[in-house]
C-alpha positions as a printed Julia matrix, in Angstrom:
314×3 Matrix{Float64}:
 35.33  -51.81  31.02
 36.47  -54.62  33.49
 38.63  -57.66  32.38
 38.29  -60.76  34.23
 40.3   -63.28  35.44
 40.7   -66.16  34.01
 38.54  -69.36  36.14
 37.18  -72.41  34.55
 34.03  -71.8   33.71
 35.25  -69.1   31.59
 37.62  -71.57  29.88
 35.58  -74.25  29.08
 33.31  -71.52  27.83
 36.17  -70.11  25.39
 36.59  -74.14  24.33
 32.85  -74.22  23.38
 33.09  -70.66  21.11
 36.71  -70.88  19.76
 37.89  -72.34  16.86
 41.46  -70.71  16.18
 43.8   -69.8   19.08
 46.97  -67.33  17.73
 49.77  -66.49  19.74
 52.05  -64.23  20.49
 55.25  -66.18  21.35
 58.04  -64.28  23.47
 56.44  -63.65  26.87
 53.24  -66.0   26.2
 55.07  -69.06  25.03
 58.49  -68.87  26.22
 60.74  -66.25  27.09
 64.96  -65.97  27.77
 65.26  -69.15  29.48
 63.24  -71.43  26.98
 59.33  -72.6   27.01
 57.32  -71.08  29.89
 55.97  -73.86  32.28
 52.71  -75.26  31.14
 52.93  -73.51  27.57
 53.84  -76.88  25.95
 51.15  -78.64  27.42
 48.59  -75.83  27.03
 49.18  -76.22  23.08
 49.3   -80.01  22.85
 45.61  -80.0   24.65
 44.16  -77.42  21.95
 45.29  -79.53  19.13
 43.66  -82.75  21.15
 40.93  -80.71  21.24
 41.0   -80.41  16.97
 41.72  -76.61  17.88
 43.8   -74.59  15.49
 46.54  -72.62  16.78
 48.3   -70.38  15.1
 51.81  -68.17  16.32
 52.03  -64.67  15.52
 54.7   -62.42  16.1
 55.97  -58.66  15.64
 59.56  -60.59  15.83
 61.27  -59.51  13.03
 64.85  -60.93  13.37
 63.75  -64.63  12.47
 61.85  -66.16   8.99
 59.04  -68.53   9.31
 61.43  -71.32   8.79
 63.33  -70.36  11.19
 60.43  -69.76  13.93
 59.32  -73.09  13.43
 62.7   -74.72  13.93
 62.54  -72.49  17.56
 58.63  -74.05  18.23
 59.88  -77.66  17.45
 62.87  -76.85  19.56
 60.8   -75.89  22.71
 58.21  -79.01  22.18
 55.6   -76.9   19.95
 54.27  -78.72  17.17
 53.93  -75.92  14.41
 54.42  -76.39   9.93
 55.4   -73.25   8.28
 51.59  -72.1    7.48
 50.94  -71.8   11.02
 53.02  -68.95  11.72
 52.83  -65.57  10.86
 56.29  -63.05  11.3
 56.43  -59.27  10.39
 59.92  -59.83   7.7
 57.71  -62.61   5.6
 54.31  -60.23   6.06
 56.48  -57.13   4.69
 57.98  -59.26   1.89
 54.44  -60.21   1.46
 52.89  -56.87   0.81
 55.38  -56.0   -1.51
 55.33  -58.76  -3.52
 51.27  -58.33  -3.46
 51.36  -54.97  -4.35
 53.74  -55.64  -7.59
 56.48  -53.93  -6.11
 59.74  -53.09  -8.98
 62.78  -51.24  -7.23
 64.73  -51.88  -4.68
 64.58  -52.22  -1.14
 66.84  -50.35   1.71
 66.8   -52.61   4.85
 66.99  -51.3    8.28
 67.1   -54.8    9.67
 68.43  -58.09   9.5
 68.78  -61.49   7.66
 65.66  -62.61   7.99
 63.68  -59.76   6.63
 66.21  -60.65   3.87
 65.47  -64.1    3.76
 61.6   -63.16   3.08
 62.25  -60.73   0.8
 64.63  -63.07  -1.36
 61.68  -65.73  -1.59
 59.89  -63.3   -3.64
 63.06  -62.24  -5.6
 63.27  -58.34  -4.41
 66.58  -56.55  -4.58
 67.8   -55.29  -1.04
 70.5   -53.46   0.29
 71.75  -52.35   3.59
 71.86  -55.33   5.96
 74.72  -55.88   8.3
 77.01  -53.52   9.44
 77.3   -49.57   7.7
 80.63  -48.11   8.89
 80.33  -44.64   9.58
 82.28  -42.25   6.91
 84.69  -41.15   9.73
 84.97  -42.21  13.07
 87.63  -39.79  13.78
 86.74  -38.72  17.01
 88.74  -35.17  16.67
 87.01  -34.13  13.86
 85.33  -31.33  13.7
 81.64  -30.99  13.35
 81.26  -29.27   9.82
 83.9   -31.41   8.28
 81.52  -34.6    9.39
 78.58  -32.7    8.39
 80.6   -31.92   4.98
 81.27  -35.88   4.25
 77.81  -36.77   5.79
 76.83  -34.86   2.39
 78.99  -36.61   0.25
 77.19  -39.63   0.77
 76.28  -42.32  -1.86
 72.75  -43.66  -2.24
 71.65  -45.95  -4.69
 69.01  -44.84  -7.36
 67.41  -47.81  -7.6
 66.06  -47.65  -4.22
 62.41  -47.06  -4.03
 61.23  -48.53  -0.31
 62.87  -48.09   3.11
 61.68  -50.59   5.5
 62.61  -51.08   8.91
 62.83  -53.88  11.63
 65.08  -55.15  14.23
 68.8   -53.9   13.37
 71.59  -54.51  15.88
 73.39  -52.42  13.78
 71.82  -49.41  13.38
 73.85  -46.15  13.53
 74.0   -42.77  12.69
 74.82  -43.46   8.71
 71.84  -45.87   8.52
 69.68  -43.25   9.77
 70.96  -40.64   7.48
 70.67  -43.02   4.57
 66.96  -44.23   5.56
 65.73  -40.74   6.0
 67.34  -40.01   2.97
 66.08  -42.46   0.62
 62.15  -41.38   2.11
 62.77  -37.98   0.21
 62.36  -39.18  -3.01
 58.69  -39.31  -4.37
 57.09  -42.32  -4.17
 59.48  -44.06  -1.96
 57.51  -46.61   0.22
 58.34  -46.62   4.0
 57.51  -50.07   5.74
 58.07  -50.45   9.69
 57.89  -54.59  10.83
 56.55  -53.26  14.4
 56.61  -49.95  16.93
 57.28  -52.37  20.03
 59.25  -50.33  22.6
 60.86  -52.92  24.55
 61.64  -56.87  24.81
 60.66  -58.3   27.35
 62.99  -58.91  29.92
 61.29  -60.29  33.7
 63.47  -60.86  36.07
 66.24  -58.34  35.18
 66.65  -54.63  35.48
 68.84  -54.41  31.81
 66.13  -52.6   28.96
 66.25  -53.71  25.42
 65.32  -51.11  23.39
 62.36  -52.98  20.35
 62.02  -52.37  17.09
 59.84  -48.94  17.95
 63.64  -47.58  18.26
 64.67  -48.04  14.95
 61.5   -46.92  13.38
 61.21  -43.77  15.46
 65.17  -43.03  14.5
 63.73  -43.06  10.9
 60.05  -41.4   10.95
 61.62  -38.05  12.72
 64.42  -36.67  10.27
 62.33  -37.85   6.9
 58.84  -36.34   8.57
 57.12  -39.63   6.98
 55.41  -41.93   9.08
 55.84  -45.56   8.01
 52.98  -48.53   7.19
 53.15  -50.96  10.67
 52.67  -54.15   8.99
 52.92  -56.13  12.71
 50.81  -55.32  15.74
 48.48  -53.47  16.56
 47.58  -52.95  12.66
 45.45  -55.62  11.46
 47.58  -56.21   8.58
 48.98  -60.02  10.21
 45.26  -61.65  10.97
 44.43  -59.9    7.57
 47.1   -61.86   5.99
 46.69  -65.47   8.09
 42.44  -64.72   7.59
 42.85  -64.49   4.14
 44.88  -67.66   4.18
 42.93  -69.95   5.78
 39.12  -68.56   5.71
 39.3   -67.79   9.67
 36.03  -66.26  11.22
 37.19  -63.27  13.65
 34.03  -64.6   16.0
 35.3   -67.9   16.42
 39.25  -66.86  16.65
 40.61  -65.46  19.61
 44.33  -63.76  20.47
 46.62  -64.18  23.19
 49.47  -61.97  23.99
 51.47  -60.43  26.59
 51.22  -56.5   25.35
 47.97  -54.55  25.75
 48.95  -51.81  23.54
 49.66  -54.57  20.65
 48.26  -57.98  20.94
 45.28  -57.01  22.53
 44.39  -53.69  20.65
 44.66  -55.83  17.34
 42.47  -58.23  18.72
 39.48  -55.51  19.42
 40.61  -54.32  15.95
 39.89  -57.77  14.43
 36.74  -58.27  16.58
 38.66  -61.71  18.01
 38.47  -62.52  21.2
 41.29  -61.95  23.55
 43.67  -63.2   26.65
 46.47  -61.43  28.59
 49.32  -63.59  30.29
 51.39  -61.84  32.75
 54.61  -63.75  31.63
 56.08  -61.45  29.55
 55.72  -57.32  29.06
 52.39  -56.59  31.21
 51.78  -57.52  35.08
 48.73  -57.48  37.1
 49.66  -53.75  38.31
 49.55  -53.14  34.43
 45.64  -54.06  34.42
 42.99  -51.06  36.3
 41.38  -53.71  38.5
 38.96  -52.63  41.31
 38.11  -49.87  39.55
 42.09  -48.39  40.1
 43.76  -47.34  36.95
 47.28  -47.6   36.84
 49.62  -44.93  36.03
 51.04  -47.29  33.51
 48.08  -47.15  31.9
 48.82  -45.76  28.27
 46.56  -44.26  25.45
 46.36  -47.1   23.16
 45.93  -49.74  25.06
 43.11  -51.84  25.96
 41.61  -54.09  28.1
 41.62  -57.95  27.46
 38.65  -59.77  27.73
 40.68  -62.63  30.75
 43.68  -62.54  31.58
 45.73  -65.19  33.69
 49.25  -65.25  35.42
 50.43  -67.23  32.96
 49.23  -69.11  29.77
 49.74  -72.71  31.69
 46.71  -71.7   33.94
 44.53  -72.08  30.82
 45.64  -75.57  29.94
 45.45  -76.63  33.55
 41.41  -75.65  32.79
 40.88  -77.29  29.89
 43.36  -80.64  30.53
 40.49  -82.89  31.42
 37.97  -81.72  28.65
């Protein structure tokens, strides 16, 4: 099936059917060198328009608090409700699902900072120093320590996000923990990379982490972010959203548009962020690129500023 490009007609059109816009934010809204050009202005005419938007993100490394501190920041007028993260939608389920234990993090502050609000124990953010770092030691005296390691018996969950930190012990004690029955395994996301236009430098996404863990414990882990329908589940729920009249925008095929045909919501692809034009099988060419997984958006449009440029005078 063929995805068009985004003209006016089409835009007015999405105006007339659309009552909630949600967002993806790094890549669609701004990216490594603040907000994207016309992003700002694209937002500020959907709210004139007594649109709801609504930011959702696989971003596990910040809290809700502290994504709408970055929205004000770049000129986005967001509250706390509007935004949807993968550390508070974790935090979330386990609080919904009466969770008693504790919880070993492969991640960072914020997916502490979530799971805090609902009082869960946690362990293991911030650097684990490995048990040797002798580099003339032999291998079957590491492997012979690597044994000797301590986990904690309280831990019942593993769950897994963004973690600058990650190294070989965390992976041993993550894998480790997943052995015991009835351990839950949680991933935030399975994105591959950030994106990153503009340079030739990769940075490895949270899909790195989560793969490190999945393969030595042979258990594959609940997504809680993107594609899994988990996040509009959650905002839905929250504020009585019809999937007809809601529509997603994102920069990812294989995420923020595969959750939108999930969720039956409409859907836009910007080329500001992880996908390009030579990403999309236009004139009946399929890329290479072209992944299992993915899918087609319904428009897409270089950029997200295109769409406000459309609807500006309405």
């Amino acid at each position: 099936m063929a995805c068009q490009k985004l003209d006016r007609s089409a835009a007015e059109k999405l105006i007339s059917e659309t009552d909630n816009f949600l967002f993806d934010c790094d890549g669609v809204l701004w990216d490594g060198h603040g907000a994207i050009p016309g992003s700002v202005d694209t937002i500020a005419h959907l709210k004139r328009l007594g649109k709801k938007v609504y930011y959702i993100t696989n971003n596990s490394s910040s809290s809700r608090e502290d994504y709408k501190k970055k929205c004000l920041k770049y000129g986005f007028d967001a509250e706390v409700g509007d935004i949807v993260c993968t550390a508070y939608v974790g935090a979330l389920y386990l609080h919904n699902n009466n969770f008693k234990g504790k919880v070993y993090v492969v991640g960072n502050p914020a997916m502490g900072k979530e799971l805090d609000k609902f009082n869960i124990k946690h362990i293991g953010i911030g650097p684990d120093e490995m048990v040797n770092d002798d580099d003339n030691i032999n291998y079957s005296a590491r492997v012979e320590e690597w044994l000797k390691t301590q986990l904690d018996p309280e831990v019942n969950c593993v769950f897994v996000g963004f973690d600058p930190y990650i190294n070989y012990i965390k992976i041993l004690k993550a894998a480790s923990y997943l052995q015991r029955e009835n351990c839950l395994f949680l991933g935030t996301n399975e994105d591959t990379h950030l994106p990153t236009q503009g340079s030739d430098i990769v940075i490895p996404g949270t899909g790195t982490m989560v793969k490190a863990v999945s393969l030595p414990s042979r258990k594959k882990p609940l997504i809680i972010g993107k594609p899994e329908t988990t996040m509009f589940d959650t905002l839905s729920l929250a504020n009585n959203l019809d999937p007809a009249r809601s529509m997603m925008v994102g920069d990812r095929m294989n995420t923020d548009i595969y959750m939108a045909k999930r969720c039956n919501l409409k859907s836009l692809l910007v080329l500001t962020g992880v996908c390009t034009e030579q990403d999309l099988p236009l004139n009946g060419v399929q890329p290479k690129s072209f992944e299992a997984g993915e899918e087609l958006p319904d428009f897409y449009a270089d950029k997200l500023g295109i769409f406000g440029e459309f609807i500006a005078s309405l």
